[in-house]
C-alpha positions as CSV (number, residue, x, y, z in Angstrom):
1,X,30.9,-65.2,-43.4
2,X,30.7,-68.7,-42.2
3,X,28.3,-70.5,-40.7
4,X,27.8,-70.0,-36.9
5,X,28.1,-73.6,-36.1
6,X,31.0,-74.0,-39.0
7,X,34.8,-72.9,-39.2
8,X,34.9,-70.6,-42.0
9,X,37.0,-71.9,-45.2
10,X,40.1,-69.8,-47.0
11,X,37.7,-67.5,-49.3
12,X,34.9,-67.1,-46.4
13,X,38.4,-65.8,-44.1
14,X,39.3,-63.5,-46.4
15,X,36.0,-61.4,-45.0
16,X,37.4,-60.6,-41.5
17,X,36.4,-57.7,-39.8
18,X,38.9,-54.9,-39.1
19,X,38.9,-51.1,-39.0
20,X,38.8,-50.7,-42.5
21,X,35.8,-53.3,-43.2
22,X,34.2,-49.7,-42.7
23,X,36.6,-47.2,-42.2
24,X,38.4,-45.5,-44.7
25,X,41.8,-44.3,-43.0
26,X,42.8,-42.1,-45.8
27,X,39.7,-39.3,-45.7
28,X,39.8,-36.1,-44.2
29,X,37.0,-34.8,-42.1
30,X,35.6,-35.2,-38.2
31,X,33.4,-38.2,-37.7
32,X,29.9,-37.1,-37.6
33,X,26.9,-37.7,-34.9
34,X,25.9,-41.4,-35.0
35,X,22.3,-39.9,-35.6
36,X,23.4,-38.5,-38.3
37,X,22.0,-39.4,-41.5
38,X,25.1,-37.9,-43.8
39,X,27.5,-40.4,-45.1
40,X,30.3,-39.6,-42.3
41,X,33.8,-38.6,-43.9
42,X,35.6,-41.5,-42.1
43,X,32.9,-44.4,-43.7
44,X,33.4,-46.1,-46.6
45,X,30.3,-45.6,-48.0
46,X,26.8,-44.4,-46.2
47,X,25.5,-46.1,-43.3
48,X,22.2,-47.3,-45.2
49,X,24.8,-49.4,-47.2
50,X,27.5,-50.3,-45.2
51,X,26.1,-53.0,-43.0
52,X,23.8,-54.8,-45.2
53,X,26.8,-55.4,-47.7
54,X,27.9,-58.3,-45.6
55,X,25.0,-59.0,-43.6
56,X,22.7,-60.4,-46.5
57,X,22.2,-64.1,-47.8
58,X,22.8,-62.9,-51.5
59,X,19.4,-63.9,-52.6
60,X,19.5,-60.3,-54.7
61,X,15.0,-59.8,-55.7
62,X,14.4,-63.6,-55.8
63,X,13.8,-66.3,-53.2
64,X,15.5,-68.7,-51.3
65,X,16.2,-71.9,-52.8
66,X,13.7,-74.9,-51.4
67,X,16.2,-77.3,-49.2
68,X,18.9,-74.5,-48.7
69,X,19.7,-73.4,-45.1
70,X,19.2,-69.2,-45.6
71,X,22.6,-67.6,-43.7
72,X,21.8,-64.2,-42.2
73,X,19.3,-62.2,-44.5
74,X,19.3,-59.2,-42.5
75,X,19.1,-57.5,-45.8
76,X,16.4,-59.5,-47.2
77,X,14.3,-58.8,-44.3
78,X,14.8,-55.3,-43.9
79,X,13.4,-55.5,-47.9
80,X,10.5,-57.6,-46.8
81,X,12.0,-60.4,-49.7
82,X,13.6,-63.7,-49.9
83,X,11.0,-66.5,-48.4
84,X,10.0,-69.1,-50.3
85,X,5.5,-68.4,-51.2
86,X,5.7,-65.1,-49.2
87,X,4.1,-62.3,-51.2
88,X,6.4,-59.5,-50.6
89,X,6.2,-57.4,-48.2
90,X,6.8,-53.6,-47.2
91,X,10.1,-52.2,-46.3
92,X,10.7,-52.4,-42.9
93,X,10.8,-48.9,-41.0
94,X,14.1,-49.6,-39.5
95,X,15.6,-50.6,-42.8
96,X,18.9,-48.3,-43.2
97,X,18.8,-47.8,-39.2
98,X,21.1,-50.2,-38.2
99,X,24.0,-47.8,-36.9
100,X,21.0,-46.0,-35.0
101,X,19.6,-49.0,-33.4
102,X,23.1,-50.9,-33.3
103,X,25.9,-48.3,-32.3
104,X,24.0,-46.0,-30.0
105,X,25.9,-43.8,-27.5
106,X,26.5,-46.0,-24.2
107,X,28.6,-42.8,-22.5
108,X,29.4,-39.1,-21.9
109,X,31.4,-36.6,-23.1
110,X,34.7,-35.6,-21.4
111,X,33.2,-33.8,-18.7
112,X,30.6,-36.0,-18.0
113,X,28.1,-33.2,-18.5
114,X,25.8,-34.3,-21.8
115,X,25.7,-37.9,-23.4
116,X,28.5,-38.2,-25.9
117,X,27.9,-38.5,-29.5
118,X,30.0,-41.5,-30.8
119,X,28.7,-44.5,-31.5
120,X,29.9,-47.3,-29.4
121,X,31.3,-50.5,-31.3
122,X,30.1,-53.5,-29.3
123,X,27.1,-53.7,-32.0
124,X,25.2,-55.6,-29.3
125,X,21.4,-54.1,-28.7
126,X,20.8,-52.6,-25.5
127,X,17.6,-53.0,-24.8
128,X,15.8,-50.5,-23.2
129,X,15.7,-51.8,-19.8
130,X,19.3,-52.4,-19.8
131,X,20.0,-49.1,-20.1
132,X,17.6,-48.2,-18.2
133,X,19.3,-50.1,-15.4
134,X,22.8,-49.7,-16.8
135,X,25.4,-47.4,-14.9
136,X,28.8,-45.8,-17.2
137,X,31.9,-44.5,-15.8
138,X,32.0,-40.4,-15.9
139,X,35.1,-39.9,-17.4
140,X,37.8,-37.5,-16.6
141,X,38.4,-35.4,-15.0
142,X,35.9,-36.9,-12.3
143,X,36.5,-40.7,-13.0
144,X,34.8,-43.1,-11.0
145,X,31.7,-41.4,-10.7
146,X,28.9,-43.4,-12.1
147,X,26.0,-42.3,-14.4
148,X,23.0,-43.9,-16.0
149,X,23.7,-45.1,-19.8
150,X,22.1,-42.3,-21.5
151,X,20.4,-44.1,-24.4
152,X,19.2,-47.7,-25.4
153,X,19.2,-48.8,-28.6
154,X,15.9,-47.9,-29.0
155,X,16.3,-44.0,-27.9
156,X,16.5,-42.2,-31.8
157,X,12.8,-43.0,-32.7
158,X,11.1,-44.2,-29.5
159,X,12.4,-42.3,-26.8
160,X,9.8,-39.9,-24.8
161,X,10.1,-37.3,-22.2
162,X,11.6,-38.4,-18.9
163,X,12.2,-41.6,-20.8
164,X,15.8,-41.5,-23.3
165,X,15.5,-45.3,-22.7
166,X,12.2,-45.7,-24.2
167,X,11.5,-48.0,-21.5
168,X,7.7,-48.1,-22.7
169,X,8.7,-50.2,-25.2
170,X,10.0,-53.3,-23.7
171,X,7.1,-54.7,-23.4
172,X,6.4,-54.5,-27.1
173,X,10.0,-56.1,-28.2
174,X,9.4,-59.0,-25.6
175,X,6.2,-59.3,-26.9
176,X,7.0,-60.0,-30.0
177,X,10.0,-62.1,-29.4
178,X,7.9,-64.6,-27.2
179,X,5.6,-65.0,-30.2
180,X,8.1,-65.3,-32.4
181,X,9.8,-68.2,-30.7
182,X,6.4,-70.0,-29.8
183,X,5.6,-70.0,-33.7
184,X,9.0,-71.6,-34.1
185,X,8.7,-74.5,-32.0
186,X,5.2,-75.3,-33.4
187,X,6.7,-75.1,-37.0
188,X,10.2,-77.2,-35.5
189,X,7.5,-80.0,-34.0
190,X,5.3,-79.6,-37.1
191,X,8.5,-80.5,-39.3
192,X,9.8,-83.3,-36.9
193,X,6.3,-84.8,-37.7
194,X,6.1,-84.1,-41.1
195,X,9.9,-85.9,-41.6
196,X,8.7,-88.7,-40.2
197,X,5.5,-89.0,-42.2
198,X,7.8,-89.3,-45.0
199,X,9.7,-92.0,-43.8
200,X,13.0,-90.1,-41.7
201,X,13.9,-90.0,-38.5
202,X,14.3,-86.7,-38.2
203,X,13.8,-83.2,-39.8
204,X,17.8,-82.8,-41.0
205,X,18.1,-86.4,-42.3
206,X,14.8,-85.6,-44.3
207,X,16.7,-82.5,-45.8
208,X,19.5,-84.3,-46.8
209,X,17.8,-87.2,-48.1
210,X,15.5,-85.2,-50.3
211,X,18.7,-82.6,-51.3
212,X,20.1,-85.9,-52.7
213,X,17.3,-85.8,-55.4
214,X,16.8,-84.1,-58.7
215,X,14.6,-81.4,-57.4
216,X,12.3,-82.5,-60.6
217,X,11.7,-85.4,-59.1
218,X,10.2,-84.3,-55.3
219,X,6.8,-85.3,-54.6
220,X,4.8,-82.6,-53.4
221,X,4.9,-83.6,-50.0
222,X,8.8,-83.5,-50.3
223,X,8.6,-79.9,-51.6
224,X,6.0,-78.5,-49.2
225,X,8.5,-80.1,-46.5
226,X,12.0,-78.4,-47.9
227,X,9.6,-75.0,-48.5
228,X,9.5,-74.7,-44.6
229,X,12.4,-75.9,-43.5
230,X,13.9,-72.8,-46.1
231,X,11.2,-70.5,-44.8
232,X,12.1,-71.7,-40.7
233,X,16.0,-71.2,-41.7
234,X,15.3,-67.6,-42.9
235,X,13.4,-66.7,-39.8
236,X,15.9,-68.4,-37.7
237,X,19.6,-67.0,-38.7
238,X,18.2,-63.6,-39.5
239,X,18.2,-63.6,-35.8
240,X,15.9,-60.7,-34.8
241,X,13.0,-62.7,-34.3
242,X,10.1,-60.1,-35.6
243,X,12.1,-56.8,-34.8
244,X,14.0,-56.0,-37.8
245,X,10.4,-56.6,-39.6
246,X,7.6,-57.6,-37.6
247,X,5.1,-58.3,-40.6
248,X,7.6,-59.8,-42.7
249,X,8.8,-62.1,-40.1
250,X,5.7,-63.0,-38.6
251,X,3.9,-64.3,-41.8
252,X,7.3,-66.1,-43.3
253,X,7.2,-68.3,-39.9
254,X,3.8,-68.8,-40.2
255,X,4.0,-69.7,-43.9
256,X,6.4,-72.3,-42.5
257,X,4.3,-73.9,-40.2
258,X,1.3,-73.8,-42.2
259,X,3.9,-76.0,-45.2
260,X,4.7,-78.7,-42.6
261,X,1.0,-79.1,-41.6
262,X,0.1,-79.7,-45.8
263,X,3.1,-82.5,-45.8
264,X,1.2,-85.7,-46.4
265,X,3.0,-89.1,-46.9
């Protein structure tokens, strides 16, 4: 639960990840599909829930504190919630897909005959020209045979005929992504300018200079300026860069850049 850049401390180690972090060992019953929507016997609770229990910035309805660095609001995003003078915005249509788009399928089943069914547990996205390039082991009895991956993370709502990888959409997700990360350097260089318009060397000493004061007593150049660096932290370490919410994300970064512009000295 720490930081990426920071060793976690006793009660953030507490939080590791094991088996049981989503497993319950002790129920009866076969592990359903990962399409699946039921709650499968072997979960401790339903998939909509189970991931966004840790990966959330516990900012429950409300929104980030001005000054704070925001740590992983997957959750928050999903919801559309959580920046700082962002209206709220609508759900996102992957919210309570994260197995689906996370876990998908990357083999086949014994006989190497249909794409297996269990979700694989590397929880990295495969994107769909990955897969699409990707080649599996056939398991036994014909081991060392190689077959394509049989779905991307993309496959359970995108996928097309003659296309399980949903290849089609690549060009979307890099789309996006490329945006994404060309708003974010504006708003970084937008925030490095606006620092130093109020008299720091830099956008993080400016942040901790202005931390050190009552927050009663910012000017409102000072809040504009802790506004975005909030808003570019949320954008940032939710880490999807638009996909988990493309309207969400989108106008939170922008929201950012358009604070540092306002800060005057």
């Amino acid at each position: 639960m720490a930081p990426d850049d920071t060793k976690p401390t006793g009660a953030e180690a507490k939080y590791g990840i094991t088996c049981t972090s989503c497993h319950d060992p002790h129920e009866d019953g076969a592990e359903s599909s990962v399409w699946s929507t039921d709650r499968s016997p072997q979960l401790t609770t339903t998939r909509e829930k189970l991931c966004v229990e840790c990966h959330n910035a516990k900012l429950g309805a409300g929104a980030a504190k001005a000054g704070s660095t925001v740590h992983y609001p997957i959750k928050e995003m999903m919801n559309g919630t959580g920046a700082i003078d962002v209206r709220r915005g609508s759900p996102s249509v992957h919210r309570g897909k994260c197995v689906q788009c996370h876990m998908p399928p990357t083999g086949w089943d014994r006989h190497g005959l249909v794409p297996a069914t269990g979700a694989n547990h590397t929880f990295t996205i495969i994107e769909p020209d990955v897969a699409a390039e990707a080649l599996t082991a056939k398991p036994f009895p014909t081991t060392g045979t190689k077959l394509p991956m049989p779905y991307s993370a993309y496959s359970t709502c995108h996928s097309r005929p003659d296309d399980e990888a949903a290849t089609w959409l690549q060009g979307t997700i890099d789309g996006h992504q490329k945006d994404m990360r060309a708003w974010n350097a504006k708003t970084t260089a937008a925030l490095t300018a606006a620092a130093r318009r109020l008299g720091h060397k830099s956008t993080a000493a400016a942040n901790t200079a202005i931390n050190k004061k009552p927050m009663t007593t910012w000017t409102k150049g000072q809040k504009a300026f802790q506004k975005s660096f909030t808003n570019q932290s949320y954008v940032v370490s939710e880490g999807s860069w638009g996909i988990h919410n493309w309207d969400y994300a989108r106008t939170v970064i922008l929201k950012a850049l358009e604070q540092a512009k306002s800060v005057k000295k």
